[in-house]
VOZALUM-856043 format. One line per 4 residues: their letters; for each residue z, y, x of N, C-alpha, C. Coordinates in steps of 0.02 Angstrom, whole numbers, plus 50000, padded with zeros to 5 digits. Example, Ala and Ser with C-alpha at 12.3 -4.5 7.8 and 13.67 -1.06 7.14 Angstrom:
2
as> 50390/49716/50660/50390/49775/50615/50390/49835/50660  50354/49888/50642/50357/49947/50684/50394/50002/50645
end
This chain:
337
xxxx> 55807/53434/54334/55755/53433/54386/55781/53398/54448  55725/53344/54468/55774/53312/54536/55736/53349/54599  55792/53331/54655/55805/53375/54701/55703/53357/54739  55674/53317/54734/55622/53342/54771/55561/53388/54722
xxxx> 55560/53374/54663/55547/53417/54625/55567/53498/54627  55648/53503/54645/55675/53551/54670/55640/53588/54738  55621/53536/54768/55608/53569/54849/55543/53579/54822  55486/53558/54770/55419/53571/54791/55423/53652/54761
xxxx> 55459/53668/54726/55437/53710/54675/55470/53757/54716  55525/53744/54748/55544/53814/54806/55533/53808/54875  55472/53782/54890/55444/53766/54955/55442/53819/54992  55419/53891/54964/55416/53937/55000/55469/53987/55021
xxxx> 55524/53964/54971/55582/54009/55005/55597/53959/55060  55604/53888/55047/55629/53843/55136/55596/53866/55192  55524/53862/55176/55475/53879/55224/55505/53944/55256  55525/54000/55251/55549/54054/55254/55603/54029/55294
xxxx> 55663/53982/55276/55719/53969/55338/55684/53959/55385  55661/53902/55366/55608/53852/55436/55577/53896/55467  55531/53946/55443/55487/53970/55492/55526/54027/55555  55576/54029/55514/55636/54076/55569/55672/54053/55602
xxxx> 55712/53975/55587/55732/53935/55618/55695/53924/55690  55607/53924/55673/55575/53887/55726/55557/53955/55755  55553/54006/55746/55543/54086/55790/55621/54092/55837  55685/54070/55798/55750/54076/55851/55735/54019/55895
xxxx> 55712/53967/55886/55694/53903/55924/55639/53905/55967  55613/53934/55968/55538/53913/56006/55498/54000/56003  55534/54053/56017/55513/54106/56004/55454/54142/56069  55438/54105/56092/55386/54117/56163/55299/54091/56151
xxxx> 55301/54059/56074/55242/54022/56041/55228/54081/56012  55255/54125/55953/55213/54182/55927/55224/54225/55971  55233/54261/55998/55251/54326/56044/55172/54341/56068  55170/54398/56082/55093/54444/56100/55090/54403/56144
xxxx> 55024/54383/56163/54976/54369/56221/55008/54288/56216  55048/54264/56168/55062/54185/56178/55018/54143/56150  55052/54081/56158/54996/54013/56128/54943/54039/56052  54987/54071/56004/54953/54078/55942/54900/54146/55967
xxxx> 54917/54182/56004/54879/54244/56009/54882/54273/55945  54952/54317/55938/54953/54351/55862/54910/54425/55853  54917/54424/55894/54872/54502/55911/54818/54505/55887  54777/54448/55870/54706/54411/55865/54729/54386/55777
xxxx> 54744/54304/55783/54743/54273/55719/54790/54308/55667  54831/54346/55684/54861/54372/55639/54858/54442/55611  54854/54504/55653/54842/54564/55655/54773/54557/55621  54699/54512/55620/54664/54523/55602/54644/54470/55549
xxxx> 54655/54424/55582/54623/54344/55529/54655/54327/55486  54745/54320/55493/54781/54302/55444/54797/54378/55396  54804/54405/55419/54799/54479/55362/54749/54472/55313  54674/54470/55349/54612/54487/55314/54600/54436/55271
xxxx> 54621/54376/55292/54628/54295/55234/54669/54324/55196  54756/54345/55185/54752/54349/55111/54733/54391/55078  54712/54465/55106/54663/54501/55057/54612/54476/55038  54568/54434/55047/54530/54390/55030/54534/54361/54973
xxxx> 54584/54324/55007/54614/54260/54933/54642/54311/54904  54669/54354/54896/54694/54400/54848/54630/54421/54782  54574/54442/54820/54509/54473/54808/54478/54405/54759  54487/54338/54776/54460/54296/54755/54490/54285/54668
xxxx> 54557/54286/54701/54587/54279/54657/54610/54277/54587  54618/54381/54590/54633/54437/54539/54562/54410/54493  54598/54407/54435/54554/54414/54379/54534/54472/54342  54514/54515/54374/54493/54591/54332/54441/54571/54289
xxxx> 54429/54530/54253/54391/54510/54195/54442/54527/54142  54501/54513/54155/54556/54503/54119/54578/54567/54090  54559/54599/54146/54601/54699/54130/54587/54742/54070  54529/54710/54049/54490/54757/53995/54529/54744/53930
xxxx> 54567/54698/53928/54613/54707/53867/54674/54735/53855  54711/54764/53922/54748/54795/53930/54737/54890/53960  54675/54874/53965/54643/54938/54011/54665/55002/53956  54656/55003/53897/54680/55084/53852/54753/55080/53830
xxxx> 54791/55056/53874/54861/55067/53863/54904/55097/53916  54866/55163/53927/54870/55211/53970/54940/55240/53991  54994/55259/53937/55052/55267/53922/55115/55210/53980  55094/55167/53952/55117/55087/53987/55113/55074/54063
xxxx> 55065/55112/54076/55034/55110/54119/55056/55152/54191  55037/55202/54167/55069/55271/54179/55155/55254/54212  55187/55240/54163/55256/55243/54163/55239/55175/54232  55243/55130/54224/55253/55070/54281/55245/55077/54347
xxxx> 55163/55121/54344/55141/55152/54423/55188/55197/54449  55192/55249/54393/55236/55299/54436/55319/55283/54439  55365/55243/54402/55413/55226/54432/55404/55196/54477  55366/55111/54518/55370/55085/54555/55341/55120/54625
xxxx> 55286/55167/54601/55284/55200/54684/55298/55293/54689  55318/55313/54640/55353/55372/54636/55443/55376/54635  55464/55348/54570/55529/55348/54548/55560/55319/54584  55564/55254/54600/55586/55204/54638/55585/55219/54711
xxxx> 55538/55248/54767/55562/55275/54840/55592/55312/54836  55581/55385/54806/55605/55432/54800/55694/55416/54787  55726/55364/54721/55799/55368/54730/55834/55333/54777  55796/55294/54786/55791/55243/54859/55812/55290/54925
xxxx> 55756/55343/54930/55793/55386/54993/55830/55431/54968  55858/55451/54922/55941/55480/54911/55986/55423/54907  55984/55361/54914/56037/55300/54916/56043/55319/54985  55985/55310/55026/56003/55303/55086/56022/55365/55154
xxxx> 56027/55433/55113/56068/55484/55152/56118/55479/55130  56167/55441/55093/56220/55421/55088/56239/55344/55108  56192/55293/55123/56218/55233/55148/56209/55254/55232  56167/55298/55247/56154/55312/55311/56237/55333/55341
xxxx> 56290/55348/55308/56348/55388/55332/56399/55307/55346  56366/55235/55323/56410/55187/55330/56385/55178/55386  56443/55098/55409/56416/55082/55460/56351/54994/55447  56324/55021/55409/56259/54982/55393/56207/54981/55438
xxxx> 56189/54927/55460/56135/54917/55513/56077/54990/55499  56058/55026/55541/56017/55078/55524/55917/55050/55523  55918/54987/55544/55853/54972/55526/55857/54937/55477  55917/54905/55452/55897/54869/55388/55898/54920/55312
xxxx> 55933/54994/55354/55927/55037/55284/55846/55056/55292  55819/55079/55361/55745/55094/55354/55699/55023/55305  55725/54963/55323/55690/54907/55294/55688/54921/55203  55727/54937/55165/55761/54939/55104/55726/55009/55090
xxxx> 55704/55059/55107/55663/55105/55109/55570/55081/55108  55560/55038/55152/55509/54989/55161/55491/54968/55095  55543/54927/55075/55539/54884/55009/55525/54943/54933  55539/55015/54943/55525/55044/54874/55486/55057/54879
xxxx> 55429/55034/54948/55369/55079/54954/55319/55028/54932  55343/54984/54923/55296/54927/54900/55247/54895/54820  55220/54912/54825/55164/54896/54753/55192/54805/54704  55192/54804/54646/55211/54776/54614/55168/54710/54640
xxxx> 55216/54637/54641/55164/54599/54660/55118/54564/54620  55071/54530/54621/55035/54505/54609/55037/54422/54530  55100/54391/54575/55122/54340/54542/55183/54345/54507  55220/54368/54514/55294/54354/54507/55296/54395/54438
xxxx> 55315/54420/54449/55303/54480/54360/55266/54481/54329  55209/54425/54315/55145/54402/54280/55199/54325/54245  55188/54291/54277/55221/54227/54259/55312/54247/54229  55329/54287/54259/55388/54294/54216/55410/54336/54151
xxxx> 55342/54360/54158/55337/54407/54087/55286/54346/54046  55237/54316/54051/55230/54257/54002/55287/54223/53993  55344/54184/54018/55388/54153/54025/55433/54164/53958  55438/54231/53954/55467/54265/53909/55423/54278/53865
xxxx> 55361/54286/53852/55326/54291/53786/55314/54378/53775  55287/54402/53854/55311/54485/53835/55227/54497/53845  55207/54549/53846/55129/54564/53848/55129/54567/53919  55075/54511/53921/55055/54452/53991/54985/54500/54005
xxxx> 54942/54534/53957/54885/54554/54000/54924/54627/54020  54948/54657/53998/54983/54733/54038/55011/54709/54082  55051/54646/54100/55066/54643/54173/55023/54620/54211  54965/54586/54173/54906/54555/54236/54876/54619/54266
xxxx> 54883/54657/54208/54848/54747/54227/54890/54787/54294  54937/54794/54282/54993/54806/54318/54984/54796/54395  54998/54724/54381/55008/54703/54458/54936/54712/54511  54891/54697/54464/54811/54700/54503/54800/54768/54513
xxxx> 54814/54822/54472/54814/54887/54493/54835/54913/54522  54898/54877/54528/54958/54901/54578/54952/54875/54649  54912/54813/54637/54889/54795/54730/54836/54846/54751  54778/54867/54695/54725/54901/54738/54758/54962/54751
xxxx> 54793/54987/54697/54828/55056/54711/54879/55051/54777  54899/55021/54800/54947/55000/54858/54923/55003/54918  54876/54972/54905/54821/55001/54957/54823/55051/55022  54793/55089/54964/54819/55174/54993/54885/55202/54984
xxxx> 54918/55195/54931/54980/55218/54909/55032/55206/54954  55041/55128/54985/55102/55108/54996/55095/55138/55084  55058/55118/55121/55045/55171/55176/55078/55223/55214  55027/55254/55150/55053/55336/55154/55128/55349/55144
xxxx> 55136/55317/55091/55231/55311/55087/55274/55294/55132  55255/55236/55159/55266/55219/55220/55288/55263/55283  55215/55300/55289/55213/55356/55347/55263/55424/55336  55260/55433/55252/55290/55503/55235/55378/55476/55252
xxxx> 55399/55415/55220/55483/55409/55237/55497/55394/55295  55448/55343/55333/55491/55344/55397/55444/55363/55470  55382/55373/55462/55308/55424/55495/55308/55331/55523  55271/55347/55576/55228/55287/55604/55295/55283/55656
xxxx> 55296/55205/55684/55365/55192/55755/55298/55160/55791  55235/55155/55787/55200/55129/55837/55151/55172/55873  55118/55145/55923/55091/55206/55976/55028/55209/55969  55009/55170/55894/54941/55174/55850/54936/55245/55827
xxxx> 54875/55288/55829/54869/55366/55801/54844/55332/55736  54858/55389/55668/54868/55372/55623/54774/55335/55600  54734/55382/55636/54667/55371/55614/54645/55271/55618  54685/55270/55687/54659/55194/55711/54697/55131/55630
xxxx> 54733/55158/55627/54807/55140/55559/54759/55125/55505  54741/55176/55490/54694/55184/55423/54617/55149/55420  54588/55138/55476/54520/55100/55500/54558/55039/55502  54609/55010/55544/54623/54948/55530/54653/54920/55481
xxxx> 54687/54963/55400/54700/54934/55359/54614/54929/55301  54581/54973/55342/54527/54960/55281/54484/54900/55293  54475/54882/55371/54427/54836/55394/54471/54765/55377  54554/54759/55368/54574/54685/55362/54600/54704/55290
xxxx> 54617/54741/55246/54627/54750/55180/54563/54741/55132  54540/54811/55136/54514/54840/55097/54445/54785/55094  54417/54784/55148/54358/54764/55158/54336/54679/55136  54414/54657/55147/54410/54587/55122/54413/54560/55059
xxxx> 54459/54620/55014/54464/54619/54965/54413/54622/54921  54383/54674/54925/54312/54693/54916/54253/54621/54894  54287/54576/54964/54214/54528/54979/54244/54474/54926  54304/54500/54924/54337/54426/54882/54324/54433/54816
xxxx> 54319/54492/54799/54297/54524/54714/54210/54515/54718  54189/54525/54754/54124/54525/54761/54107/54433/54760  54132/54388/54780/54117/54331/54799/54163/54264/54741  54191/54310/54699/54209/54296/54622/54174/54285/54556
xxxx> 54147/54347/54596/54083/54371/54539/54030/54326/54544  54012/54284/54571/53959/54243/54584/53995/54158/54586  54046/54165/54602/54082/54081/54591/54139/54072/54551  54148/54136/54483/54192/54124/54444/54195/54054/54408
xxxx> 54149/54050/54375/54155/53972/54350/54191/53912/54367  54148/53922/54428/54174/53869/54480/54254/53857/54492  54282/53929/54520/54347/53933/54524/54393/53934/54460  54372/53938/54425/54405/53955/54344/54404/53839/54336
xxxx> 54345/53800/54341/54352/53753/54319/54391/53705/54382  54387/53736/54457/54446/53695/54497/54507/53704/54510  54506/53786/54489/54594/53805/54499/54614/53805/54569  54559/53822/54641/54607/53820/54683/54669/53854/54691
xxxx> 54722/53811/54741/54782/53837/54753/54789/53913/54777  54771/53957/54754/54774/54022/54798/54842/54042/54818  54895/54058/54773/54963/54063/54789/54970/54033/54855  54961/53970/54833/54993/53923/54900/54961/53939/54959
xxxx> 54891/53957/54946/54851/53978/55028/54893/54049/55055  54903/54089/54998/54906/54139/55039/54980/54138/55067  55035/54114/55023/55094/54083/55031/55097/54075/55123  55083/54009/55128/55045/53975/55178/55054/54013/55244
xxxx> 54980/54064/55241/54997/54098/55295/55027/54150/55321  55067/54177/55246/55124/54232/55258/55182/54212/55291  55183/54135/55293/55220/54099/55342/55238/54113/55402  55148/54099/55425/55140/54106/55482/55145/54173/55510
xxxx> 55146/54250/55481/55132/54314/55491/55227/54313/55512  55278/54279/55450/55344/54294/55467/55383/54241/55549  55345/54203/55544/55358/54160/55603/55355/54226/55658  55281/54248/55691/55268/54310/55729/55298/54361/55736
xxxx> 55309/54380/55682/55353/54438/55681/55428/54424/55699  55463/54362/55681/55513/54345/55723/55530/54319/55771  55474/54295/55800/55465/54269/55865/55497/54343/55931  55466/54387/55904/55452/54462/55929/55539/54497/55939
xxxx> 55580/54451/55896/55657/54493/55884/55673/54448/55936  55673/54380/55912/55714/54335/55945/55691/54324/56027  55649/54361/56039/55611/54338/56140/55646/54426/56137  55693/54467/56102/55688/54537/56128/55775/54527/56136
xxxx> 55784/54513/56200/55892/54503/56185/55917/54578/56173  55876/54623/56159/55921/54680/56127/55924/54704/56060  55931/54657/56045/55899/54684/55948/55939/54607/55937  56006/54635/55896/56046/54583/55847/56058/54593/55766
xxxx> 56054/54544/55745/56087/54564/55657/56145/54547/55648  56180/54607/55637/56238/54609/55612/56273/54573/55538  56308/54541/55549/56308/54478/55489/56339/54526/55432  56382/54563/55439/56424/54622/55379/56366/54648/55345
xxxx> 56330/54684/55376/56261/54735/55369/56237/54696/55334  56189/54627/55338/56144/54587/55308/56193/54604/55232  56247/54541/55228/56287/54553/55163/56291/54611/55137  56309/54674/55146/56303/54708/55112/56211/54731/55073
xxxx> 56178/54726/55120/56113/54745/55121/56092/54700/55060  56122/54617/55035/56099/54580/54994/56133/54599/54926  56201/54633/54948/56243/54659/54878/56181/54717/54848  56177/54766/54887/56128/54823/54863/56066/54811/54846
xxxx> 56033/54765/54859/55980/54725/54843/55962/54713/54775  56027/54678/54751/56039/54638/54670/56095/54697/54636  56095/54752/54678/56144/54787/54625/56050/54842/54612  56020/54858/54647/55950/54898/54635/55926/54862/54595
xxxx> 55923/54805/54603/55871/54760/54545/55900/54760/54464  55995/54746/54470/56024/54760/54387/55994/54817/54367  56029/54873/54407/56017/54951/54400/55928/54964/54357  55889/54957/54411/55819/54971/54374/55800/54940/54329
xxxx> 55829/54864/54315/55808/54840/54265/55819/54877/54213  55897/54867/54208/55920/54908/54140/55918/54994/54144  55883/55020/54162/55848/55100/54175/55781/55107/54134  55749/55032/54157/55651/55050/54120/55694/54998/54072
xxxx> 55741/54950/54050/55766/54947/53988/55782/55006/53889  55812/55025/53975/55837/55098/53917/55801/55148/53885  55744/55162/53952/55706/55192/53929/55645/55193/53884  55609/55110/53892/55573/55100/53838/55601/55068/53776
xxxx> 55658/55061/53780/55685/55050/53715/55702/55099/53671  55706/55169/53704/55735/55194/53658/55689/55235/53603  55713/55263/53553/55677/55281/53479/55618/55348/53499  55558/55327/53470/55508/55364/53508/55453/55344/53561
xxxx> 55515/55285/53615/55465/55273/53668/55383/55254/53641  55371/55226/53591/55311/55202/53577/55289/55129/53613  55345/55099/53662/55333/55024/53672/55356/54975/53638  55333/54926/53623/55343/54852/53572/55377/54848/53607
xxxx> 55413/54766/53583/55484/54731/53623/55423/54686/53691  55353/54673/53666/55330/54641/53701/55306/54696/53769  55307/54737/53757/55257/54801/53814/55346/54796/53863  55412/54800/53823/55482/54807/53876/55496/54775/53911
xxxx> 55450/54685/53896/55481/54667/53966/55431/54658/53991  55362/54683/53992/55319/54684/54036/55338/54729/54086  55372/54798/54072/55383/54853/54091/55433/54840/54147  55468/54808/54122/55560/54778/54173/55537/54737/54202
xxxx> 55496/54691/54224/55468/54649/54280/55414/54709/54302  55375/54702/54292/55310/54752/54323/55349/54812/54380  55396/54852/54356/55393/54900/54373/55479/54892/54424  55517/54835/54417/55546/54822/54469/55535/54777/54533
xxxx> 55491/54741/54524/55460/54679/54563/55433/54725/54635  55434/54699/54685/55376/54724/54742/55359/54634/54782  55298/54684/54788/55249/54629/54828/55259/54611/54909  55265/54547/54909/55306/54513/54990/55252/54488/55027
xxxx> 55199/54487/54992/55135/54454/54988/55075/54505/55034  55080/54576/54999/55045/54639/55010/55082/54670/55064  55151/54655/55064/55200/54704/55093/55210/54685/55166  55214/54631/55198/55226/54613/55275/55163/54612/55313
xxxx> 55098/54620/55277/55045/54617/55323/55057/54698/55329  55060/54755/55265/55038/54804/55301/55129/54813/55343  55150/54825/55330/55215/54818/55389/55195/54816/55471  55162/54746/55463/55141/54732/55528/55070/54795/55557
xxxx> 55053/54791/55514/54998/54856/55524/55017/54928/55553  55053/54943/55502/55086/55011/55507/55120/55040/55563  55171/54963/55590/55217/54968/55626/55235/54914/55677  55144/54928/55704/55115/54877/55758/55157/54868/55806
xxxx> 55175/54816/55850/55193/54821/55920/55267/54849/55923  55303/54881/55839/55368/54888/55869/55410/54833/55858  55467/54843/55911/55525/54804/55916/55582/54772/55866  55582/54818/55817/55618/54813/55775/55604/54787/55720
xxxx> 55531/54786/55707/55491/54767/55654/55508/54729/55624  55548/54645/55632/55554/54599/55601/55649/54604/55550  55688/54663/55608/55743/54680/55569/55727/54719/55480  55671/54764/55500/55630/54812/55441/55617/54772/55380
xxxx> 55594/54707/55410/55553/54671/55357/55608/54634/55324  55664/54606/55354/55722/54567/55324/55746/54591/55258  55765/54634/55233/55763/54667/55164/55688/54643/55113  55640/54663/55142/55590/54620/55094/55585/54553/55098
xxxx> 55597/54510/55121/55625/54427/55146/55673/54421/55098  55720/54469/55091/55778/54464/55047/55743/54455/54973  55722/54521/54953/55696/54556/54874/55663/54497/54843  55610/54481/54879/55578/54431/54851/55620/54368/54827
xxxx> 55642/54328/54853/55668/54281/54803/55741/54293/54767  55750/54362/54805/55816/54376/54739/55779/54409/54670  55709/54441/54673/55690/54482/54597/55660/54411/54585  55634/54345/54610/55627/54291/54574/55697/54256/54541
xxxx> 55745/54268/54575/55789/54231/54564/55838/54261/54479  55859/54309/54476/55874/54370/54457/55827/54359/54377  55762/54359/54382/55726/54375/54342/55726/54295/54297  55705/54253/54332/55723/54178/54309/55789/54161/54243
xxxx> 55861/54193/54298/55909/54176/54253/55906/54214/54209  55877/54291/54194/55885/54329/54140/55823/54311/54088  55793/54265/54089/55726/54234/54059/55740/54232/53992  55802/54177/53989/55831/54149/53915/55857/54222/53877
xxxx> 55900/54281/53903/55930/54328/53879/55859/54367/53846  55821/54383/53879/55764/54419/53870/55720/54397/53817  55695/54347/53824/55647/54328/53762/55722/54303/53695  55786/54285/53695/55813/54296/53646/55830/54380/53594
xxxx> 55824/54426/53655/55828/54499/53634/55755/54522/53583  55686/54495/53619/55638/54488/53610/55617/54473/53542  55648/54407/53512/55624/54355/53466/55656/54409/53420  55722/54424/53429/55769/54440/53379/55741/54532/53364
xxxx> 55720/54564/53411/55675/54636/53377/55620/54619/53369  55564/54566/53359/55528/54553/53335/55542/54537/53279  55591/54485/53255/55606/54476/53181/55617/54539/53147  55650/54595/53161/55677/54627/53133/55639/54674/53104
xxxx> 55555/54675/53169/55538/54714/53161/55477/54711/53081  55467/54645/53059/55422/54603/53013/55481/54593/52982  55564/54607/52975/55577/54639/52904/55595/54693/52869  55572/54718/52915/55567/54829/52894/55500/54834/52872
x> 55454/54793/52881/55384/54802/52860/55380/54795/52773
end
């Protein structure tokens, strides 16, 4: 693959330097009450756009063929927003005793609270040849379920740090979430065709302006001279990152592999993407929601900045291992028959 081929296809992790590059550079452009007015285009417009395009998006036409595989199901939801915070905050009353940045452990707490995303564990479970509609199921259930779910999780591990009462919290995630989403499922239903025969770019839109949401939010660190990142802290924070991601992989490995589980080789690696993946997409708007107006906010979010292109990255190289494990208990399994 040559190198600009290289850059189109990872545009959005550069975009990600760049847009932080230009928040340490020019950090007086997003900041409250500045040129962009984030308070405005972002808190409301750029949030409520990608629930939108999200809404437009999701193909729940698609779900009904995965919809009575309840079992599958079951297991994915409740590790990724049960199993998964929950060991998450026993990691961290013991990382809490290092000397690890203490908002980037709240950030990494953030990240288990997060709903499976949308893209990433769809395309990498086709990639591999694993059952592609249980993860289309997955992830779309796992955004509406996130919804409400990830929130509340939110509030229960680390309560609210903003001087928003919880009621105002919950009205403003339904009026730029819920409500858009809604219009986007609603406004599918009447121009599916259409969108099914042009293919707009949705990824890339919503991509796009999650850009712009991480620009803001670091604009907000870098105009604050009391809030630094500690370069040790980050590194370690990226070791624990990709040691959580081996770990769970090979956990919902073990477990649906073993004799009894009742999952195919194709339902296991739906299961091992689906149910380790979180959404970067779903996850920094409500962030910004939750944990309006605080200071620290953009240290919080750096751990999910991280996750995301390390469970792409991570998941990529284990592609070839996976569908070879795959091919080879599928054969085996058509000669016991």
């Amino acid at each position: 693959m040559g190198l600009l081929a290289r850059l189109r296809k990872e545009w959005f992790i550069i975009g990600i330097v760049l847009v932080i590059l230009s928040a340490k550079l020019l950090p007086g452009v997003g900041v409250k009450e500045g040129p962009l007015r984030p308070e405005v285009t972002i808190t409301y417009i750029a949030v409520s756009l990608i629930f939108f395009n999200s809404g437009l998006s999701l193909k729940t036409e698609e779900l009904r063929n995965a919809l009575f595989h309840v079992r599958l199901h079951l297991f994915v939801q409740s590790f990724t927003l049960v199993f998964f915070p929950l060991v998450i905050w026993l990691l961290l009353q013991v990382l809490a005793l290092t000397a690890i940045d203490q908002w980037l452990l709240k950030g990494l707490q953030t990240v288990s609270c997060m709903p499976p995303p949308v893209s990433s564990a769809v395309i990498l479970t086709k990639a591999v040849g694993g059952n592609e509609a249980a993860a289309i199921f997955n992830s779309a259930f796992g955004s509406f379920l996130g919804i409400v779910v990830t929130p509340l999780l939110l509030l229960l591990f680390l309560g609210s740090s903003s001087s928003v009462p919880f009621t105002s919290i919950f009205s403003q995630l339904f009026m730029t979430v819920v409500v858009p989403l809604i219009l986007g499922q609603v406004c599918r239903g009447f121009l599916r065709e259409c969108l099914e025969r042009r293919k707009p770019p949705f990824g890339a839109i919503s991509s796009a302006v999650l850009l712009m949401i991480i620009y803001t939010t670091f604009c907000d660190t870098f105009s604050n001279p009391n809030i630094e990142l500690d370069p040790t802290s980050l590194l370690l924070v990226v070791i624990i990152i990709f040691s959580i991601q081996v770990s769970f992989m090979l956990l919902t490995f073990a477990f649906s592999t073993r004799s009894g589980s009742g999952f195919s080789p194709a339902d296991t690696v739906a299961i091992m993407f689906c149910s380790t993946h979180k959404s970067l997409t779903l996850g920094i708007p409500m962030l910004k929601i939750v944990f309006s107006g605080y200071q620290h906010l953009s240290l919080i979010s750096v751990p999910l900045l991280i996750y995301h292109p390390a469970q792409i990255l991570l998941g990529s190289v284990l592609v070839p291992t996976i569908r070879s494990w795959m091919t080879s208990r599928q054969k085996t399994s058509l000669l016991l028959r």
